[in-house]
VOGU-3710 file (C-alpha; in Angstrom, 3 decimals, decimal comma):
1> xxxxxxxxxx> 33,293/-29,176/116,566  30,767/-28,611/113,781  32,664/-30,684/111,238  32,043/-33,727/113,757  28,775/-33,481/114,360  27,316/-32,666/110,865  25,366/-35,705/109,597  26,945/-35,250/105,639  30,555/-35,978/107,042  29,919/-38,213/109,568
11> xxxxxxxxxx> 31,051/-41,409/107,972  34,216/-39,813/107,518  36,171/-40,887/110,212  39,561/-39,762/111,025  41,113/-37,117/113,846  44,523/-36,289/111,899  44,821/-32,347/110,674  44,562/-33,382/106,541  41,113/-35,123/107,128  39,994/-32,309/109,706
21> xxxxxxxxxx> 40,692/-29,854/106,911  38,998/-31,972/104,284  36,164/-32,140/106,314  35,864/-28,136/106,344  36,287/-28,391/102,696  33,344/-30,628/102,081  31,367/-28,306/104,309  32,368/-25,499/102,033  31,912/-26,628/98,502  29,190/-29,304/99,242
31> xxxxxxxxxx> 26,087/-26,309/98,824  26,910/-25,440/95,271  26,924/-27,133/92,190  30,375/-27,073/91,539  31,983/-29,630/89,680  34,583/-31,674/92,422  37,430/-34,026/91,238  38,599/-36,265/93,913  42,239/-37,584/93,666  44,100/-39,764/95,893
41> xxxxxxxxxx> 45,406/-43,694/96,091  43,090/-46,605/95,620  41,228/-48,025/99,281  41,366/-44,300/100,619  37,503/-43,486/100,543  37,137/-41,092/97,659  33,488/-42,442/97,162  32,829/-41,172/100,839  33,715/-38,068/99,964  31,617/-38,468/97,254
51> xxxxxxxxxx> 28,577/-38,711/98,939  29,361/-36,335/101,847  29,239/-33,833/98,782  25,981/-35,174/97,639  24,560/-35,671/101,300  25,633/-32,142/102,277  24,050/-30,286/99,377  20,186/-29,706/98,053  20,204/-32,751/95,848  20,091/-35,198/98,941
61> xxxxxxxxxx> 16,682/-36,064/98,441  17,400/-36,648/94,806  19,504/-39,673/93,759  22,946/-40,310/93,929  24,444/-42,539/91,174  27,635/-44,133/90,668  28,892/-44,954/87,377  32,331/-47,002/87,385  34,385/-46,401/83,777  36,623/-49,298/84,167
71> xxxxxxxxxx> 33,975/-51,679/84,742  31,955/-50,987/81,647  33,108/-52,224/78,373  33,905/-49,865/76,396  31,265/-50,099/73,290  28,662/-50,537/75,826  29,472/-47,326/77,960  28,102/-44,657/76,347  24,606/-46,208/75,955  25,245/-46,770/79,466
81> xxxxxxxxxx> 25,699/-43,101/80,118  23,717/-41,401/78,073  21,066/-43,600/76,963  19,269/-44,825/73,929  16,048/-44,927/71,780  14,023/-47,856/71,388  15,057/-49,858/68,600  18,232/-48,756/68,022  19,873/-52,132/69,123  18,865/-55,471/68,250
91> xxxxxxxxxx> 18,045/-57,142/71,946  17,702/-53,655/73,097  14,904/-52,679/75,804  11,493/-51,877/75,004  11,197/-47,987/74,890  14,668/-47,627/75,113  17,227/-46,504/77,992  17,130/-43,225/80,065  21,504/-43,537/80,680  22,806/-42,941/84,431
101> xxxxxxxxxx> 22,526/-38,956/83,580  18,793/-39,247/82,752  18,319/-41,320/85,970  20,480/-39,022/87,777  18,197/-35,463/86,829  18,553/-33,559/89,696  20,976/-34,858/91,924  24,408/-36,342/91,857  26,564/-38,808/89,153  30,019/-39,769/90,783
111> xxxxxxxxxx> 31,949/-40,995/87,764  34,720/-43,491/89,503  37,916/-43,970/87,755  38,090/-41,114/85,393  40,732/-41,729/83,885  39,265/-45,061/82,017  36,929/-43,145/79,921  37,559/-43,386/76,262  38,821/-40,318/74,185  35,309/-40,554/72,153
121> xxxxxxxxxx> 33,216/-40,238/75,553  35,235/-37,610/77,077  34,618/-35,203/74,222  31,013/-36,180/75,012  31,461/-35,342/78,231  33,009/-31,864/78,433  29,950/-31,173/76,140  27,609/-32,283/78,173  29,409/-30,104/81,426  29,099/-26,974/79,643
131> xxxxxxxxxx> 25,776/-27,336/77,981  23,922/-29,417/80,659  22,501/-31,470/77,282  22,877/-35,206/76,830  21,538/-36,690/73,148  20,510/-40,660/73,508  21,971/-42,620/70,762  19,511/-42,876/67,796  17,415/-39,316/68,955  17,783/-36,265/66,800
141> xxxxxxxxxx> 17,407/-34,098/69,704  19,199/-33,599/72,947  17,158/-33,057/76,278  18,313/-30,863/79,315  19,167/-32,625/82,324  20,442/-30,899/85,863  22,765/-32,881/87,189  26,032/-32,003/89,219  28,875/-34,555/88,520  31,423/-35,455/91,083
151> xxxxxxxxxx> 34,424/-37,393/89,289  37,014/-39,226/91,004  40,968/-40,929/89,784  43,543/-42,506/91,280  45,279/-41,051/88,303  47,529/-38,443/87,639  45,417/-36,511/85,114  47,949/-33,883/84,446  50,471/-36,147/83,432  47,612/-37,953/81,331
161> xxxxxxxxxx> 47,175/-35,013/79,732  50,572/-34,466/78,782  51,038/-37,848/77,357  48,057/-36,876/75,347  45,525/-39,892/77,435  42,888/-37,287/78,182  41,627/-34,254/77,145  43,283/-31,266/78,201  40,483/-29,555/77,661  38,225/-31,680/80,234
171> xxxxxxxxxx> 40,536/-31,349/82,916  40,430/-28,305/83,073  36,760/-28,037/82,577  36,065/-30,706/85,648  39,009/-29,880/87,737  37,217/-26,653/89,328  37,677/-27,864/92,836  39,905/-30,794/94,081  39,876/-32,960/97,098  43,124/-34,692/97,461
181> xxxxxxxxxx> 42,842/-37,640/99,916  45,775/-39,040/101,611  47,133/-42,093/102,257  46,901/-43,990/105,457  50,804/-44,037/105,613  51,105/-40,813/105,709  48,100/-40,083/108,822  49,289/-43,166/110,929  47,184/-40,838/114,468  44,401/-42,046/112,041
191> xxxxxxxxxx> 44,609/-45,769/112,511  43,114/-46,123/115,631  40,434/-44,583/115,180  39,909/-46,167/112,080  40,222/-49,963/113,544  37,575/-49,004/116,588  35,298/-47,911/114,178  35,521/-51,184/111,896  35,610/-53,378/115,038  32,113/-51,596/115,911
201> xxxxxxxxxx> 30,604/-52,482/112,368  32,256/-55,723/112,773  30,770/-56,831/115,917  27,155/-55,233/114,738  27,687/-57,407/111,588  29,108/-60,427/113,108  27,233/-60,439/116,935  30,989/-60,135/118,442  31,532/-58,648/121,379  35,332/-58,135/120,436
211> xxxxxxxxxx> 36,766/-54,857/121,929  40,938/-55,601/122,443  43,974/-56,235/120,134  46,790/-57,641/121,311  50,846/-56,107/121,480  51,663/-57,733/118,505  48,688/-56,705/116,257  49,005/-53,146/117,329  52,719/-52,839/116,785  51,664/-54,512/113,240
221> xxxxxxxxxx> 48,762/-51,802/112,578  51,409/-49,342/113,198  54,368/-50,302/111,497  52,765/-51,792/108,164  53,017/-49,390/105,132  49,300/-49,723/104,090  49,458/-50,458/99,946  45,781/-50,670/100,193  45,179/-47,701/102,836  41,643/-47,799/104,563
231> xxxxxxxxxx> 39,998/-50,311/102,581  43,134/-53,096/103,298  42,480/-52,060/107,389  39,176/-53,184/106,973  39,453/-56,297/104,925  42,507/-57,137/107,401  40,132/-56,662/110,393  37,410/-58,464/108,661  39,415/-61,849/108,352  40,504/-61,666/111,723
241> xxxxxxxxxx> 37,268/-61,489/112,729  36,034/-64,306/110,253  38,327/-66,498/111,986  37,791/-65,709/115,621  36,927/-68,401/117,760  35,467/-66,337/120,493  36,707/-63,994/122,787  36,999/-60,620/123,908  40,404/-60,064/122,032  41,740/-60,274/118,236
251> xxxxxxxxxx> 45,589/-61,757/118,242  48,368/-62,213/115,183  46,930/-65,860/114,531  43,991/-64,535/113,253  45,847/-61,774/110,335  46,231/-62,773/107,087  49,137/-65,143/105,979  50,944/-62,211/104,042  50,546/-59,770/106,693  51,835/-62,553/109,164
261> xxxxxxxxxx> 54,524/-63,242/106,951  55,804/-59,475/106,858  55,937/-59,423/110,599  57,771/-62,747/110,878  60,510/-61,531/108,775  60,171/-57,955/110,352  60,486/-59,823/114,167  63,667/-62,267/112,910  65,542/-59,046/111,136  65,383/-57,061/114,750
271> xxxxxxxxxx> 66,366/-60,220/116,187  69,320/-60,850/114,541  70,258/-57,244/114,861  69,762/-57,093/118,729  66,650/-54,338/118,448  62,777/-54,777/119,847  60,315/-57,124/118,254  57,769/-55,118/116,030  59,444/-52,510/115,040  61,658/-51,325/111,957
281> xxxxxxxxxx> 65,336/-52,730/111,573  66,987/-50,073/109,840  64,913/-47,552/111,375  65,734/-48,351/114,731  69,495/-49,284/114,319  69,351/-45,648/112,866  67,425/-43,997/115,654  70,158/-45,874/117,976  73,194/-44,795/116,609  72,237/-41,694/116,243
291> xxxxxxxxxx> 70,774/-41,382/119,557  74,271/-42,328/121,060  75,538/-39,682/119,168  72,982/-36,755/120,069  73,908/-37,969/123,538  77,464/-38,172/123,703  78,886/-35,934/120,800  76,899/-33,072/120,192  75,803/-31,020/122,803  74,130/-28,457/120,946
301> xxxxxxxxxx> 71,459/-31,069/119,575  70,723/-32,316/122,476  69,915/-29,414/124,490  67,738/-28,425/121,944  66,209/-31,826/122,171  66,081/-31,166/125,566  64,027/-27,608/124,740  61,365/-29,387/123,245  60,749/-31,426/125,862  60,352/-28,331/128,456
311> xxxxxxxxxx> 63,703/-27,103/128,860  65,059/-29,771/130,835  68,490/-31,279/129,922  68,395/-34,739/129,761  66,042/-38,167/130,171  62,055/-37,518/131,138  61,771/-39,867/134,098  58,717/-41,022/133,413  59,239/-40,977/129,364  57,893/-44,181/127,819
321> xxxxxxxxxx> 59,774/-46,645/125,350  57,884/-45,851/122,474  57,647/-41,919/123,419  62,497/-42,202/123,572  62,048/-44,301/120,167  60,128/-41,989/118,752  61,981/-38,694/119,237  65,364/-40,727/118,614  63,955/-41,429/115,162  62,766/-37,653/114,479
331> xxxxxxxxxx> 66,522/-36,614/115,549  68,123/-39,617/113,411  66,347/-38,421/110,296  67,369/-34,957/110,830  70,855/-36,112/111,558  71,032/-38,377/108,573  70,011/-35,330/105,990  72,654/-33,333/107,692  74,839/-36,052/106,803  73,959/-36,798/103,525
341> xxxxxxxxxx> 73,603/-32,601/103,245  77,567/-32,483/104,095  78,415/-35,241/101,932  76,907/-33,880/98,845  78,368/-30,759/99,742  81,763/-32,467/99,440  80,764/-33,865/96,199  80,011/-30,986/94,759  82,963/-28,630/96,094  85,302/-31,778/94,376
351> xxxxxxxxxx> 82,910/-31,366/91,390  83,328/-27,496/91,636  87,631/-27,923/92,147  87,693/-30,500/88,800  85,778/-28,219/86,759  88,237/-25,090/88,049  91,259/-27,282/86,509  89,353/-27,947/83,416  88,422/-24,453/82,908  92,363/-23,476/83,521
361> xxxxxxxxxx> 93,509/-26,187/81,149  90,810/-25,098/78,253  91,726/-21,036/79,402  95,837/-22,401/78,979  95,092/-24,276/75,349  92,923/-21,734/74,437  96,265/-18,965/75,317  98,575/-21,287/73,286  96,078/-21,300/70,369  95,640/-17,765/69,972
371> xxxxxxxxxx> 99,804/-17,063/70,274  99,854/-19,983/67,332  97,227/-17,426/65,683  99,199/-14,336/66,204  102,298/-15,999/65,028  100,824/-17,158/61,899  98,995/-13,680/61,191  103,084/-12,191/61,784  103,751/-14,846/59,338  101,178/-13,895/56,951
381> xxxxxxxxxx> 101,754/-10,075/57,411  105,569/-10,421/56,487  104,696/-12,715/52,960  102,217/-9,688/52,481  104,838/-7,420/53,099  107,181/-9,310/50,482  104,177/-9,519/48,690  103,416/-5,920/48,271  107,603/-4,711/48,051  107,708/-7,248/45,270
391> xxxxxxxxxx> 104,943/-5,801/43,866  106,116/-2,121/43,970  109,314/-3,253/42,163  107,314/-4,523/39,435  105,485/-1,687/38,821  108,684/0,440/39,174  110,130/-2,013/36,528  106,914/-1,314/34,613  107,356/2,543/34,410  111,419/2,155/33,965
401> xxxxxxxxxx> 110,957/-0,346/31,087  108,747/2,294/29,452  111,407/5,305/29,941  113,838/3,317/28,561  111,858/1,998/25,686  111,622/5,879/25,049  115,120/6,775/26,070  118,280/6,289/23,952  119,711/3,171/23,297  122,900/3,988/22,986
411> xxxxxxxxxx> 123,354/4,013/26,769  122,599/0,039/26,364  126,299/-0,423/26,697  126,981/1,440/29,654  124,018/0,342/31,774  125,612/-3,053/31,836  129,292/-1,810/32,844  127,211/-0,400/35,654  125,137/-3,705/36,181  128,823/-5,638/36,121
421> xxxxxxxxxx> 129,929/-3,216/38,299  126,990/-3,681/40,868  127,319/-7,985/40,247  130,734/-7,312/41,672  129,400/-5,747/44,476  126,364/-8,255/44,902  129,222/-10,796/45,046  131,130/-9,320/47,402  128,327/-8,953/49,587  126,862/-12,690/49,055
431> xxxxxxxxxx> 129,397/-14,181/50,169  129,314/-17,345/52,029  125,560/-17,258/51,117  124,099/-20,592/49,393  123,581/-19,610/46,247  120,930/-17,616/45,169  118,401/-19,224/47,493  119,669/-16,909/50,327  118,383/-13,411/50,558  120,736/-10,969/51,621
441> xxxxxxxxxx> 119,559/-7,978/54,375  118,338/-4,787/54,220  121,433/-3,249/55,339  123,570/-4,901/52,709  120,796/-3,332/50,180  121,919/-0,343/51,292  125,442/-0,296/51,572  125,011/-1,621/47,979  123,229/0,482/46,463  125,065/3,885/48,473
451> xxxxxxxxxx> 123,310/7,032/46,479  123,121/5,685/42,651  120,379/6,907/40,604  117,179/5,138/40,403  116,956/3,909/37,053  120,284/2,047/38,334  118,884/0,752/41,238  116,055/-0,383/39,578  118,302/-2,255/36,767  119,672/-3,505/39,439
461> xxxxxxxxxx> 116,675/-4,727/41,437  114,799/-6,347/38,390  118,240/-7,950/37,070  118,940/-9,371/40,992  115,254/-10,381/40,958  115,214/-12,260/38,294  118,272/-14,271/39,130  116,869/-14,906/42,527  113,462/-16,476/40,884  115,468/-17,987/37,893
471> xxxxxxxxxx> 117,291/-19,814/40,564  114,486/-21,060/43,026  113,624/-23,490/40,456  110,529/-21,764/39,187  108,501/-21,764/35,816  107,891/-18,919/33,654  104,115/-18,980/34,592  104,901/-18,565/38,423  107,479/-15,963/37,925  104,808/-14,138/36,396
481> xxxxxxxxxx> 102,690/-14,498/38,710  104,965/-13,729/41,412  105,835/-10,087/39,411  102,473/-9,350/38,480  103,100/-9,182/34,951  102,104/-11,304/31,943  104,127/-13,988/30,410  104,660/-11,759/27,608  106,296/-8,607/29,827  108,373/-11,286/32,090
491> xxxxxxxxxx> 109,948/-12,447/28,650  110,744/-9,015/27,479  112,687/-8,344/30,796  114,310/-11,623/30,541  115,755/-10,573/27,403  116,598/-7,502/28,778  118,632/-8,460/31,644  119,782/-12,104/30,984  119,180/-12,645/27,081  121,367/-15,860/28,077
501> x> 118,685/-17,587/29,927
//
């Protein structure tokens, strides 16, 4: 294939489908003079990339410089970028400094961890990517420099940004294209072909003629979760070969005490559970159980288990121990998220059934409430009722007063044979009542009052009226207010109707 065999990606080496597509990626953007950001973890050859882009384009005969951020101080790195004029520090060199874009005019500055560079210089920076100007400190004028710049982080910029650690506006001025570059854990198919290649250098470098590893260092290479990705393979390979004694073949003895360590305690934790040397513990009590399961419980999984391998129900005969272990740990991970699938299913239909019985409870208090509501507007409606009936009768007592103000007084005395009359009456019909604190009913009104003329029913109303508040223990000023009428009026009808009181 052409990505292979082109000489700009050729120290790239890997055979797993995210590096192959990487590879065709370089290929692509390594012509123009786009601005690249490479991302990815720190050991996993983003500077490679770096100069497969730089190889791969025009500016290959030009030169290629790396500037690291984090290793510069930080009062020292923008001289160190962009240069100064002679005499503009004491010590300073003698007709000044060019910076690493000056030096770089016309091919390639790979600025290494990104994320390092001060606020101040990446303000600098987005100017100098739009106006392809840099301006040495102590010069008046800036000078034009072509120069593409490939950036690199093991960062997450975009949460940077949000945090308000760099420049919004420079990501998204520099992140035109991205190359993300993963981690060795995640393209294990790549470790062999990564350890052949560094055994080759190695031998070159060291006149070895080493060319094996043994079972254990193998199982090791596979299994370990790679913190450091490619650049911990190599170192790892280097020691071993540091402390070689000769040989054809590398063994465990020669790792590093930490990576020893880890497969000590790896080898007594699958010993003590029964399982293979070399492999994962929990992994491959998983794979196991689940295994059993596939085998003996469910049918359906294992015939299509069995599809994948060709259609044929059942054990491969010649299927090797590592080729069983690994499709028993592809079918234990998918049984174990069907698992945990069902049980948080479970949790969240009991979630669902305790939030039902909450909303009944609330919907049954919130029922009681508004009856309590509709009760007390009934309540309310009935005083207003009073309210406005005891209102009525004071204005009717209002108009009455006045008719008999202009009436003749000489039916004084008869009026109150009539009211006697009608106390009689009242008595009769109180009866067993407590006092005047009890009102009597509408029906007894009636029967009462039969067909008498108003003005006697309304003597007879304000006179009952006022024995009924003169008896609830009220004061003059809340009788009036109870009538409607001023303290002077509710007076007047007192001495009207009970000059005793």
């Amino acid at each position: 294939m052409q990505t292979t065999e082109d000489p700009s990606i050729a120290a790239i080496v890997g055979k797993s489908p995210q590096i192959l597509d990487l590879k065709q990626a370089v290929l692509k953007v390594a012509p123009r003079n786009t601005t690249v950001l490479i991302t990815g973890e720190t050991g996993t050859g983003k500077e490679l990339f770096a100069q497969a882009l730089h190889q791969g384009s025009l500016r290959r005969f030009k030169p290629f410089v790396r500037v690291n951020c984090a290793a510069i101080p930080e009062a020292l790195l923008e001289s160190e970028l962009f240069g100064y004029a002679e005499g503009t520090f004491t010590g300073g060199k003698k007709g000044g400094y060019l910076g690493k874009f000056a030096l770089a005019d016309g091919g390639t500055v790979f600025l290494d961890e990104l994320a390092e560079l001060p606020l101040a210089l990446q303000a600098k920076l987005l100017r100098f990517l739009e106006e392809h100007e840099i301006q040495r400190l102590g010069e008046s004028l800036p000078r034009r420099v072509n120069v593409r710049v490939v950036a690199a982080t093991n960062a997450n910029l975009a949460q940077l940004v949000k945090y308000k650690k760099f420049r919004s506006d420079l990501y998204y001025r520099i992140n035109v294209v991205t190359l993300e570059i993963p981690p060795l854990r995640s393209r294990r198919e790549d470790i062999p072909v990564l350890t052949r290649a560094f055994m080759k250098q190695l031998n070159v470098e060291y006149d070895y003629r080493v060319y094996r590893l043994d079972a254990d260092i193998q199982r090791i290479l596979d299994s370990y979760h790679w913190p450091g990705n490619v650049r911990e393979l190599r170192n790892i390979l280097e020691t071993a070969f540091n402390l070689h004694d000769g040989g054809q073949e590398l063994n465990a003895g020669y790792l590093p005490p930490y990576l020893r360590r880890w497969f000590q305690e790896q080898t007594e934790r699958a010993k003590t559970l029964g399982l293979a040397a070399g492999t994962s513990a929990i992994g491959q009590v998983e794979s196991d159980a689940i295994r059993e399961r596939e085998e003996w419980k469910d049918e359906t999984s294992r015939r299509e288990a069995a599809s994948r391998r060709g259609g044929k129900i059942g054990r491969r005969p010649g299927a090797g121990r590592l080729e069983m272990a690994r499709e028993g740990i592809e079918t234990g991970s998918r049984c174990l998220e069907a698992d945990r699938t069902i049980e948080g299913r479970g949790r969240t239909n009991e979630d669902r059934d305790r939030a039902k019985e909450a909303r009944n409870e609330a919907r049954e208090a919130g029922n009681g409430a508004k009856e309590v509501r509709n009760r007390v507007k009934e309540t309310e409606g009935g005083v207003g009722k009073a309210n406005d009936r005891v209102t009525e009768g004071a204005d009717g007592t209002n108009e009455e007063e006045s008719r008999m103000n202009k009436g003749d007084r000489t039916n004084k005395e008869d009026r109150r044979n009539k009211e006697d009359r009608a106390d009689g009456e009242w008595d009769e019909s109180g009866e067993g009542r407590d006092g005047a604190n009890e009102a009597i009913t509408w029906a007894e009104w009636v029967n009462m009052i039969g067909r008498r003329p108003l003005v006697e029913i309304t003597d007879l109303f304000e006179g009952k009226l006022l024995v009924h508040l003169l008896g609830s223990g009220c004061n003059r000023t809340e009788m009036a207010a109870m009538l409607g009428i001023s303290r002077q009026a509710l007076y007047k009808k007192l001495q009207k109707y009970h000059p005793e009181k």
